[in-house]
VOPAGU-2260 file (C-alpha; in pm, 1 decimal, decimal comma):
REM VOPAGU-2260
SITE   aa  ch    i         X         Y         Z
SITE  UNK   A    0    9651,8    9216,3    8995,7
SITE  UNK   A    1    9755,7    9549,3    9152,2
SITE  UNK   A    2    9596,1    9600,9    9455,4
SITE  UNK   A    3    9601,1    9943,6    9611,4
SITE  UNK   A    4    9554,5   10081,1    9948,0
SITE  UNK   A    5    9411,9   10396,7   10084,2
SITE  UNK   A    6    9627,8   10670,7   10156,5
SITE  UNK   A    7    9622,7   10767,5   10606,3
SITE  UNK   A    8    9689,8   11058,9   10712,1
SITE  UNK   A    9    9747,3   11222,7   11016,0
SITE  UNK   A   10    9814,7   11612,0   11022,7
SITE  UNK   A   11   10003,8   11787,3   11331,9
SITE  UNK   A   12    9815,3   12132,2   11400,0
SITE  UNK   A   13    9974,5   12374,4   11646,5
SITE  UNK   A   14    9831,0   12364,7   12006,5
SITE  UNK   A   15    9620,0   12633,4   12120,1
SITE  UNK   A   16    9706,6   12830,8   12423,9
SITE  UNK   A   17    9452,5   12619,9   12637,0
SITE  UNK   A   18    9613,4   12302,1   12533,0
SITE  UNK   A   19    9949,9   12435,3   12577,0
SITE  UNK   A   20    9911,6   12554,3   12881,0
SITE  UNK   A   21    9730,7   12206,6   12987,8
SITE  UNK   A   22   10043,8   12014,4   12886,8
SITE  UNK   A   23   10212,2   12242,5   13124,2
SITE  UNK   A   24   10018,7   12126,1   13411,6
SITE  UNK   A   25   10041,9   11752,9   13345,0
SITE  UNK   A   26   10404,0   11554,2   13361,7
SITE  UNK   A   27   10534,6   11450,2   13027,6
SITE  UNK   A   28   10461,9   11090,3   12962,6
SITE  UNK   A   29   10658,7   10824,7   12852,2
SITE  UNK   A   30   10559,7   10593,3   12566,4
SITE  UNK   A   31   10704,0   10181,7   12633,2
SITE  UNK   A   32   10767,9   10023,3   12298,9
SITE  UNK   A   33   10771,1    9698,2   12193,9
SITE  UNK   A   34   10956,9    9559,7   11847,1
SITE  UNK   A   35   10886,4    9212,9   11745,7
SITE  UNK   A   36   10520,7    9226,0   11560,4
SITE  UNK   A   37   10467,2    9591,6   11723,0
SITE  UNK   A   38   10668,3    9776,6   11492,1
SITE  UNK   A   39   10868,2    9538,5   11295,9
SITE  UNK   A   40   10871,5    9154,1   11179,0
SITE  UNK   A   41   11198,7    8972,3   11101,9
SITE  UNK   A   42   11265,5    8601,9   11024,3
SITE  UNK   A   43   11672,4    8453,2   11023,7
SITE  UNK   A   44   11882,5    8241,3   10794,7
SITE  UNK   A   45   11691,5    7937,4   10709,3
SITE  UNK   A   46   11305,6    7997,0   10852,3
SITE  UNK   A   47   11075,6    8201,7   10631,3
SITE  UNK   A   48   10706,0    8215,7   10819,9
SITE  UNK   A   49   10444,8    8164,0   10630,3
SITE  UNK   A   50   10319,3    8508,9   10713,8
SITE  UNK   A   51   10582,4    8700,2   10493,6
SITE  UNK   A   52   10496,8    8709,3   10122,2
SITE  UNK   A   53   10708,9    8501,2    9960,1
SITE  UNK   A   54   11009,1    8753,7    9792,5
SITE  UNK   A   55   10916,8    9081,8    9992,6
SITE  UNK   A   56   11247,2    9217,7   10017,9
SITE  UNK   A   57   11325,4    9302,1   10367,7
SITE  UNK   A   58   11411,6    9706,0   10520,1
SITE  UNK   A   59   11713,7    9590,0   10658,3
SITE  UNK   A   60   11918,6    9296,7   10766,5
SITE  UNK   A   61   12089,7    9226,6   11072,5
SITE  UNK   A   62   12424,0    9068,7   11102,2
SITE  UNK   A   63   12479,1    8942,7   11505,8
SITE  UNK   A   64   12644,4    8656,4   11670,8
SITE  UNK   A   65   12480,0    8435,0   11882,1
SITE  UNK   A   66   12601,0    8175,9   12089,2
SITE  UNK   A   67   12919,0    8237,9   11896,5
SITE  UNK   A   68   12760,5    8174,2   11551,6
SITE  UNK   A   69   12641,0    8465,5   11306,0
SITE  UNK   A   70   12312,1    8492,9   11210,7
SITE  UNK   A   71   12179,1    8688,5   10984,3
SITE  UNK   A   72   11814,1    8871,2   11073,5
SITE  UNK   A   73   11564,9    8991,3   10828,1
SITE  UNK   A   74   11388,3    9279,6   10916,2
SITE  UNK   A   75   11068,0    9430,9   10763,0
SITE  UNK   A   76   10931,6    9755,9   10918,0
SITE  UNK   A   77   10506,5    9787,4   11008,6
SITE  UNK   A   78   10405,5   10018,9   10751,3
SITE  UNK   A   79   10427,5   10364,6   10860,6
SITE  UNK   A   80   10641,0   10361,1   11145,1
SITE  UNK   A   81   10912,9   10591,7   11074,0
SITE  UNK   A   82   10614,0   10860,4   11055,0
SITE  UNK   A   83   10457,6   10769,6   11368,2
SITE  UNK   A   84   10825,8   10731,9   11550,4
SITE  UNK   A   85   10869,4   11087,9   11408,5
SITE  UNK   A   86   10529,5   11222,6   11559,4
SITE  UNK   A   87   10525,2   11012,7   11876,0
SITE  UNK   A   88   10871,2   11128,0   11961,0
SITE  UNK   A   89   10742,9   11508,4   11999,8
SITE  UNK   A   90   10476,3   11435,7   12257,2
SITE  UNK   A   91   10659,6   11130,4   12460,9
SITE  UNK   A   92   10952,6   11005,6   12583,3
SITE  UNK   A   93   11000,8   10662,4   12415,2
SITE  UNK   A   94   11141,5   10380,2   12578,7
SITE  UNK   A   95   11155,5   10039,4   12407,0
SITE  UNK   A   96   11101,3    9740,7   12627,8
SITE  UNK   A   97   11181,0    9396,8   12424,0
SITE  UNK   A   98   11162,5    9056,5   12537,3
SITE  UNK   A   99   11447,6    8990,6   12237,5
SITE  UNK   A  100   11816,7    8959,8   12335,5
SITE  UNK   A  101   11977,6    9276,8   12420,0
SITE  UNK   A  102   12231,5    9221,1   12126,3
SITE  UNK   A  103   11929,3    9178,3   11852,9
SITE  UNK   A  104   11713,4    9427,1   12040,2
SITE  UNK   A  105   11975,9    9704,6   12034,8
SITE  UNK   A  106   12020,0    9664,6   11661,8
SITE  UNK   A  107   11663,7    9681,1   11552,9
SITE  UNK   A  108   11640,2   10000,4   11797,2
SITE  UNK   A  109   11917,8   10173,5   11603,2
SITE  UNK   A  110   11806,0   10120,3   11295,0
SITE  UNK   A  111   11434,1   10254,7   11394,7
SITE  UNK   A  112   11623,7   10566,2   11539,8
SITE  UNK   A  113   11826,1   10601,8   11235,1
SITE  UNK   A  114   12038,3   10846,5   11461,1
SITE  UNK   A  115   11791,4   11095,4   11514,4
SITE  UNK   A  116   11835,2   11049,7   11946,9
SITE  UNK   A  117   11462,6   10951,9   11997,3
SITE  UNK   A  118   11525,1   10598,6   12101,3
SITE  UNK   A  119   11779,0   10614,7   12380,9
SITE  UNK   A  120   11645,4   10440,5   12666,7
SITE  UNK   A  121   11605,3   10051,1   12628,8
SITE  UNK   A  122   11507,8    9760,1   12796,0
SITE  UNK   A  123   11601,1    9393,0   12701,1
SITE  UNK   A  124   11555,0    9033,4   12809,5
SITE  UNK   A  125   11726,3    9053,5   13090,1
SITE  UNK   A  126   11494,2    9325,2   13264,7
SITE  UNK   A  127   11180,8    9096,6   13175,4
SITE  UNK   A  128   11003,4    8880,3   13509,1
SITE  UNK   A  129   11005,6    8493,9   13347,4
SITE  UNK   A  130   10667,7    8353,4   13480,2
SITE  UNK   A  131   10551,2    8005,5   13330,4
SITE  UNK   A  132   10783,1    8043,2   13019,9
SITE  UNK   A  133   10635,1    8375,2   12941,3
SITE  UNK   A  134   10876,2    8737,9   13012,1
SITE  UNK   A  135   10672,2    8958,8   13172,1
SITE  UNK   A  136   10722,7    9317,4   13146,1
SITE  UNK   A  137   10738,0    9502,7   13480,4
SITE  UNK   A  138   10684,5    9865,3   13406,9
SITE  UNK   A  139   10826,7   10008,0   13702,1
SITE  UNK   A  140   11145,6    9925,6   13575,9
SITE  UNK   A  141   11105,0   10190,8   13331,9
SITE  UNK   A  142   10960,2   10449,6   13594,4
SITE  UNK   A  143   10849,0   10410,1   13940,8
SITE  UNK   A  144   10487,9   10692,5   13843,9
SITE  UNK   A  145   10272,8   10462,3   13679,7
SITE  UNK   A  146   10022,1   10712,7   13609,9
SITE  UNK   A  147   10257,7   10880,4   13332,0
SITE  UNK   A  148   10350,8   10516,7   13146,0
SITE  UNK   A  149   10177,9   10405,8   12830,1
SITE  UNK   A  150   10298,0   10018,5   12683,7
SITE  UNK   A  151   10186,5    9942,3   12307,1
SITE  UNK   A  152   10235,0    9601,1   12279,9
SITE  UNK   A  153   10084,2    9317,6   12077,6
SITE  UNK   A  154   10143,8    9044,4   12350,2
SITE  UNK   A  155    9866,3    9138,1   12594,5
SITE  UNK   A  156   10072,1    8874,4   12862,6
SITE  UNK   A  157   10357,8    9073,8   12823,9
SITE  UNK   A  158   10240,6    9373,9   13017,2
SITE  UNK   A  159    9959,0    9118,5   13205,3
SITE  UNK   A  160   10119,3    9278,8   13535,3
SITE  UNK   A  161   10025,2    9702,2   13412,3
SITE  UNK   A  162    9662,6    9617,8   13198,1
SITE  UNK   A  163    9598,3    9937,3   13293,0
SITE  UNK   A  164    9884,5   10116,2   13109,1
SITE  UNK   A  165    9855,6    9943,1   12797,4
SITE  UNK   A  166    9739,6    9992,6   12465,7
SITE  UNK   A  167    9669,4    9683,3   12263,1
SITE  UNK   A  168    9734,7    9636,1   11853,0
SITE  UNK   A  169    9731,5    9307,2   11634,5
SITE  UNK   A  170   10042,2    9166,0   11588,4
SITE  UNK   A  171   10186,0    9245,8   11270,3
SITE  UNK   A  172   10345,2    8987,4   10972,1
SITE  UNK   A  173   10335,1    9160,2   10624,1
SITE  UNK   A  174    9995,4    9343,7   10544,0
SITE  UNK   A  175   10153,6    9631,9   10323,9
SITE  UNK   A  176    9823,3    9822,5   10391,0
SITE  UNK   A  177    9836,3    9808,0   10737,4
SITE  UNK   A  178    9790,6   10111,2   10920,7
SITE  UNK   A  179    9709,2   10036,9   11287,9
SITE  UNK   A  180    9980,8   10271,5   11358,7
SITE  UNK   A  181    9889,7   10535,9   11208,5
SITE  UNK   A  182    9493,0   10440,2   11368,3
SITE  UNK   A  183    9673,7   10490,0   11734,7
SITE  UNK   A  184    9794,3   10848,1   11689,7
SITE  UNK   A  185    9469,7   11043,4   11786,6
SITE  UNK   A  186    9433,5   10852,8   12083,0
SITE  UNK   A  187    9809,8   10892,2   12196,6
SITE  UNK   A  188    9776,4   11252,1   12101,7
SITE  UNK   A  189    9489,1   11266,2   12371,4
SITE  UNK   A  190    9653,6   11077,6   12615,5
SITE  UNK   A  191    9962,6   11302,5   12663,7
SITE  UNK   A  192    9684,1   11593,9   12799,9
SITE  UNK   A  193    9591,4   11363,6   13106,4
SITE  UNK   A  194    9682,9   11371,0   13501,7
SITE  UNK   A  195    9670,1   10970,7   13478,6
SITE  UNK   A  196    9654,9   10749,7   13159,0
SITE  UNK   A  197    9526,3   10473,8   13369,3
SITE  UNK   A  198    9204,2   10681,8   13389,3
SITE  UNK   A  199    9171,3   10613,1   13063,1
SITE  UNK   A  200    9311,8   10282,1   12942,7
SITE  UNK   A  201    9161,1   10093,6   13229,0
SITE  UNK   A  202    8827,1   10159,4   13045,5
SITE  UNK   A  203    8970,5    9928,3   12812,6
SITE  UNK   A  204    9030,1    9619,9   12929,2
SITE  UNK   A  205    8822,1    9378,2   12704,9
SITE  UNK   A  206    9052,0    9454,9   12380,9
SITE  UNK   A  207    9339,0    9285,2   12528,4
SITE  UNK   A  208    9188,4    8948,9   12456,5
SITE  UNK   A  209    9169,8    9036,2   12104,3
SITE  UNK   A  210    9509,9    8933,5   11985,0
């Protein structure tokens, strides 16, 4: 059985001189990251979830040492997110903020940039709050203006502290037609043009139970 997916796109038109000159008025925003089920999946030597497809070769694979012993990491990338990286990267800064070890973190960060600069600042682990076995994400690590700070994150208690800055999407296993990614763009094209995204994002609130 072939199965086949709609093609997404999402084309980049040229501003016009009312939106450009908009932007100008407004502080450039910065775009907080997550990895793990945001834009990638990976599984290490020895545990295959049931969530990957059995023989789905992975993007890349990781080689780090832990603890003194190597493991080896799987990584397969959300659909599209080299293309939305690519777009994304034009109208924010990005940041990633991970709740992974800064050694695994860093890796999966460099292989996302794939040395094209757009993925310079990073936040690991050890800049996570630990409340109730859970790493909270304080965003004014990242920048002390929350008003210019958007977090895409599938862990709605990760940013539980900024519910206001955040954009919620389902975590993500293996779904090869997936293309909540590509789904966020006309919304974070939007967002860039406003004096405070929390004017906007507060409004809502109820998806963040969703996944």
């Amino acid at each position: 059985t072939v199965i086949q997916y709609q093609t997404v796109r999402y084309d980049i038109l040229p501003l016009s001189r009312v939106s450009r000159e908009r932007l100008n008025q407004v502080k450039r925003k910065i775009l907080v990251l997550d990895l793990d089920e945001t834009l990638i999946h990976s599984h290490h030597d020895g545990v295959l979830r049931p969530t990957v497809r059995p023989g789905t070769p992975p993007d890349f694979i990781l080689k780090v040492v832990i603890d003194k012993h190597p493991v080896r990491f799987f990584v397969h990338k959300r659909p599209h997110v080299d293309f939305f990286l690519e777009v994304v990267s034009q109208w924010y800064e990005l940041v990633v903020f991970t709740a992974s070890m800064e050694i695994y973190g860093s890796a999966v960060a460099d292989k996302l940039d794939n040395n094209r600069s757009i993925l310079r600042r990073r936040y690991y682990r050890q800049h996570c709050t630990l409340e109730l076995g859970s790493y909270i994400k304080d965003l004014s690590v990242v920048h002390n203006d929350l008003s210019s700070i958007v977090i895409l994150d599938n862990s709605p208690g990760a940013y539980r502290s900024h519910p206001d800055n955040a954009i919620p999407i389902k975590s993500w296993f293996s779904d090869p037609g997936d293309t909540a990614l590509l789904n966020l763009l006309p919304m974070l094209d939007a967002l860039r043009f406003t004096a405070d995204v929390r004017s906007v994002l507060s409004r809502n609130l109820h998806q963040h139970r969703l996944w």
